[in-house]
N, C-alpha and C positions, 0 to 999 in steps of 0.2 A: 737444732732441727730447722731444715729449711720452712719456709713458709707452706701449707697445704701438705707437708708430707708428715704420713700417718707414724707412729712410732712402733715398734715391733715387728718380726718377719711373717709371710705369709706360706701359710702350707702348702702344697700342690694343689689341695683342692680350691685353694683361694682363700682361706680360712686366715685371719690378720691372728699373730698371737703378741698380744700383751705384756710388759712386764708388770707384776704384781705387784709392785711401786706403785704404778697406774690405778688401783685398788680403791682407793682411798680416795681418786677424783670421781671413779662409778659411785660409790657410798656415798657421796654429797647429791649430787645429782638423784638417786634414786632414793636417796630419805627427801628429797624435795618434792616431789611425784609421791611418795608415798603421805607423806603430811597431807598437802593438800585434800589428797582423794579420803584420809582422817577426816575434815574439815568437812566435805562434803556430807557427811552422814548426815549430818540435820539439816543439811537443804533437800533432802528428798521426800517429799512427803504427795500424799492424796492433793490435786491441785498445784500441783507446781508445774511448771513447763520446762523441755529440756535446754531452749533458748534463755532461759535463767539462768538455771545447772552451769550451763558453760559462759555464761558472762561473768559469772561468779567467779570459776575455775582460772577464766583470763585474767580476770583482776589481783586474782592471789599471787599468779606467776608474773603479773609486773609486778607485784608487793615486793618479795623477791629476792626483785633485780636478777630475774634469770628472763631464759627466753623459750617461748611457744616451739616446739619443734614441729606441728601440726599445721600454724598458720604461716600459708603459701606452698603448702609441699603439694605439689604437680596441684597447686591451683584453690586446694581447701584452703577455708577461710575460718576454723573454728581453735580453739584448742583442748579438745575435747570429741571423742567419738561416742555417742550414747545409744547404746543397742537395746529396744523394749521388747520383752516376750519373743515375739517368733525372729526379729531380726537379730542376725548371727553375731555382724562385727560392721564396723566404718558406718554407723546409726551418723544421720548430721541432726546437729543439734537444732532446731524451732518452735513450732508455737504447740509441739503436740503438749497436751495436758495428760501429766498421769493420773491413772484411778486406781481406785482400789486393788491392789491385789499384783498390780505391775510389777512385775522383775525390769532390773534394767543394768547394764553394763558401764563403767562410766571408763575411757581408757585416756591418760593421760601422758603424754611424752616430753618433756623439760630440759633445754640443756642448761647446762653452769660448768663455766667455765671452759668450755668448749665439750664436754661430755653427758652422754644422752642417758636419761632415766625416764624408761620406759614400765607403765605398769597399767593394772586395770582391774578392778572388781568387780564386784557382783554389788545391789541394793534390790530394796522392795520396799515400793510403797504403801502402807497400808496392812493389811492382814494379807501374813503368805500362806498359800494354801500349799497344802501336803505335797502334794506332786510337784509343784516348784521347789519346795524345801529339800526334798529329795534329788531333784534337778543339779542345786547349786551344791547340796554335800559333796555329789559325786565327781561333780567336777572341779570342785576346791582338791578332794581329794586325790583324783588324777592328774593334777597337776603335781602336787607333793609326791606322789609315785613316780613323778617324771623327773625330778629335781634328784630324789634318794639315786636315782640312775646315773647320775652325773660323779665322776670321778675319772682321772688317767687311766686310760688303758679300757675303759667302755669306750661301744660305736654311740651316735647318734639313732641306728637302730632299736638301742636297746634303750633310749629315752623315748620313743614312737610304741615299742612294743608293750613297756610299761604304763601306758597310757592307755593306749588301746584292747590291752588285754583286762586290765582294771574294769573298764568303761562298758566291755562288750559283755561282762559278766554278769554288770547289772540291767542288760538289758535297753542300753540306750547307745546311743550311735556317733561317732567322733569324725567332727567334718575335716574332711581331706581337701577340700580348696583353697583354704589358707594356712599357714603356717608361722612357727616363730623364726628368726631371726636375727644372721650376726649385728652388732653394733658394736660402739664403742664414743670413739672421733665422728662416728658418722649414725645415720638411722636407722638405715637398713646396710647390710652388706653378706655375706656367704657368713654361715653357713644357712641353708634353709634346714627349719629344726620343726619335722616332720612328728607331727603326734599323733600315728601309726605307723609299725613297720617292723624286722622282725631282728632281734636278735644276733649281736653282731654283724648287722651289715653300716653300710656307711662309714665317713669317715672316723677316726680315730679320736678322741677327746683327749684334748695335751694341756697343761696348765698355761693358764694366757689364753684360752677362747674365751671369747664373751659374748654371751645372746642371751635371748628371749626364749621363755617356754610357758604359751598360751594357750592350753587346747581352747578347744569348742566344741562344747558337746553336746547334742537333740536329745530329746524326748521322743520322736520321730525318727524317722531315716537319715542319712548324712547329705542329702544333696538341698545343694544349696543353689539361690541366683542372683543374679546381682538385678537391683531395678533400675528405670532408666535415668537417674542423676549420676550413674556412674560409680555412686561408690557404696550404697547402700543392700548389703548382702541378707538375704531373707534364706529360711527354711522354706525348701519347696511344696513340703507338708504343712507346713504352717504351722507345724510345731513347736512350743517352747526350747528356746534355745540359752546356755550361759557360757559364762568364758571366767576364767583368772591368768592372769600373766602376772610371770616376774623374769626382774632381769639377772640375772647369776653369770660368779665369773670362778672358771674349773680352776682348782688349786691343787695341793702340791698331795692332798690326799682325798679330794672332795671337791666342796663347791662353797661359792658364799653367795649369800642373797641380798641383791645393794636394794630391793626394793619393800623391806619387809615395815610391816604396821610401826610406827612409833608408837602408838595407842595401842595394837593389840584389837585395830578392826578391819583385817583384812578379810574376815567374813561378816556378813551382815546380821549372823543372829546372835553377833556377841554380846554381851553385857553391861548395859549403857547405864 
C-alpha cells in the first residue's frame, strides 16, 4: 500500500468499505478508548474539575503509546470533550468544578497503530436524580436500538429511525445538529450517521463500513447552539442533555462493537 492511501473501495456515496481483516486493528484501538474511559470512573466525583478529567485522560493515552486524536484537530488542544448537564457535545475541558448531582459526558478518540477508536459515556457526580437517571437509560438505550439496526441490506435510515422513534416515545427529543460518523484510517469521513430518519431511506449498509453511532438526546426540545469558543454546543432550553457513542463495523450478518466496556461500565450505574 502506497503511503497515505486508504485500504478498501469506496461506495458511490463515498462510503470507504473495509476489509474485515482490518477488524481486528478497530478492536485494539477501541478497547484502548474504551479502558481508559473504565479508568475514569473514579476520577469523577463531587469537586473534581474537568481540566483534571482530561489531564488524566492524556496521560493514560501517552501511558499507551498510542496517540490523542483530539489534540490539534482544526486547533483543540484537549484529549477529551467533557459535556455537563445542558451542554450537548465538544464540552472543553477547565477549571469548572463539578457538584453534586452533575451528569457529564466524557468522549474520548485514540488512534493505535494508525486506527481511530472513538467512544464516549455518560458519569454523574455525586447523587443522580431521577430525571437524569431516566435521561441517560433512554439514551444508553437508543443508542442499542440503533446498533440492533445495523446489518447488510438496512439503510442508514433505519438506524436514525430506530433511534428517533425509541427516543420520541419517551417523550424527549433527539438532537439533529450533530451526527455520527465514517472512520476508520481517518476521524471523521462519510457516511454522516443520522440519529433520526425514516425507514429505508439513505445509503445501503454493506460489510466493511465503519462509523460511529452517538445520539444525543434532551430532556427539552432538540435545538441546540454552539457558544462563542466555537466548539461548545449547549441545549437552547437549557435542558439536560446526554450522549453514548460506539464505534461498530457492519459484518457479514450484523455488526461488531470495537468499543465495548472491558469492565462492563459502559453505564454509570453499574455495580462497582
Amino acid at each position: 500500500m502506497l503511503k497515505n492511501e486508504l485500504p478498501g473501495h469506496v461506495t458511490k456515496e463515498g462510503i470507504r468499505i473495509y476489509d474485515v481483516a482490518d477488524y481486528p486493528g478497530m478492536h485494539r484501538a477501541g478497547a484502548l478508548a474504551a479502558r481508559i474511559l473504565d479508568e475514569m470512573a473514579g476520577h469523577v466525583f463531587v469537586g473534581q474539575t474537568t481540566g483534571e478529567l482530561d489531564r488524566i485522560i492524556t496521560e493514560k493515552v501517552e501511558e499507551a503509546g498510542a496517540v490523542s486524536a483530539t489534540i490539534g484537530y482544526k486547533g483543540y488542544q484537549h484529549a477529551s470533550c467533557i459535556s455537563v448537564n445542558h451542554v450537548v457535545c465538544h464540552g472543553i475541558p477547565g477549571q469548572k468544578t463539578l457538584k453534586d448531582g452533575d451528569i457529564l459526558n466524557i468522549d474520548v478518540t485514540v488512534i493505535v497503530d494508525g486506527w481511530y477508536g472513538d467512544t464516549s459515556r455518560m458519569y454523574v457526580a455525586g447523587k443522580l436524580s431521577r430525571k437524569a437517571e431516566r435521561l441517560i437509560q433512554v439514551t444508553h438505550d437508543s443508542l442499542m436500538k440503533g446498533i440492533e439496526a445495523v446489518r447488510p441490506g438496512n439503510t442508514f435510515g433505519d438506524i436514525g429511525h430506530a433511534i428517533q422513534s425509541y427516543v420520541e416515545a419517551q417523550r424527549m427529543s433527539v438532537v439533529r445538529d450533530f451526527c455520527g460518523h465514517g472512520l476508520g484510517r481517518v476521524f471523521h469521513a462519510p457516511p454522516n450517521v443520522l440519529h433520526y430518519g425514516r425507514p429505508g431511506t439513505g445509503a445501503t449498509l454493506e460489510e466493511g463500513m465503519l462509523f460511529t453511532i452517538e445520539p444525543m438526546v434532551n430532556l427539552g426540545r432538540p435545538e441546540t447552539k454552539t457558544l462563542a469558543d466555537d466548539w461548545t454546543a449547549v441545549t437552547r432550553d437549557k435542558s439536560l442533555s446526554a450522549q453514548f457513542e460506539h464505534s461498530i463495523g457492519v459484518t457479514a450478518d450484523g455488526c461488531e462493537i470495537f468499543t465495548l466496556s472491558p469492565a462492563g461500565r459502559f453505564h454509570p450505574t453499574y455495580s462497582s
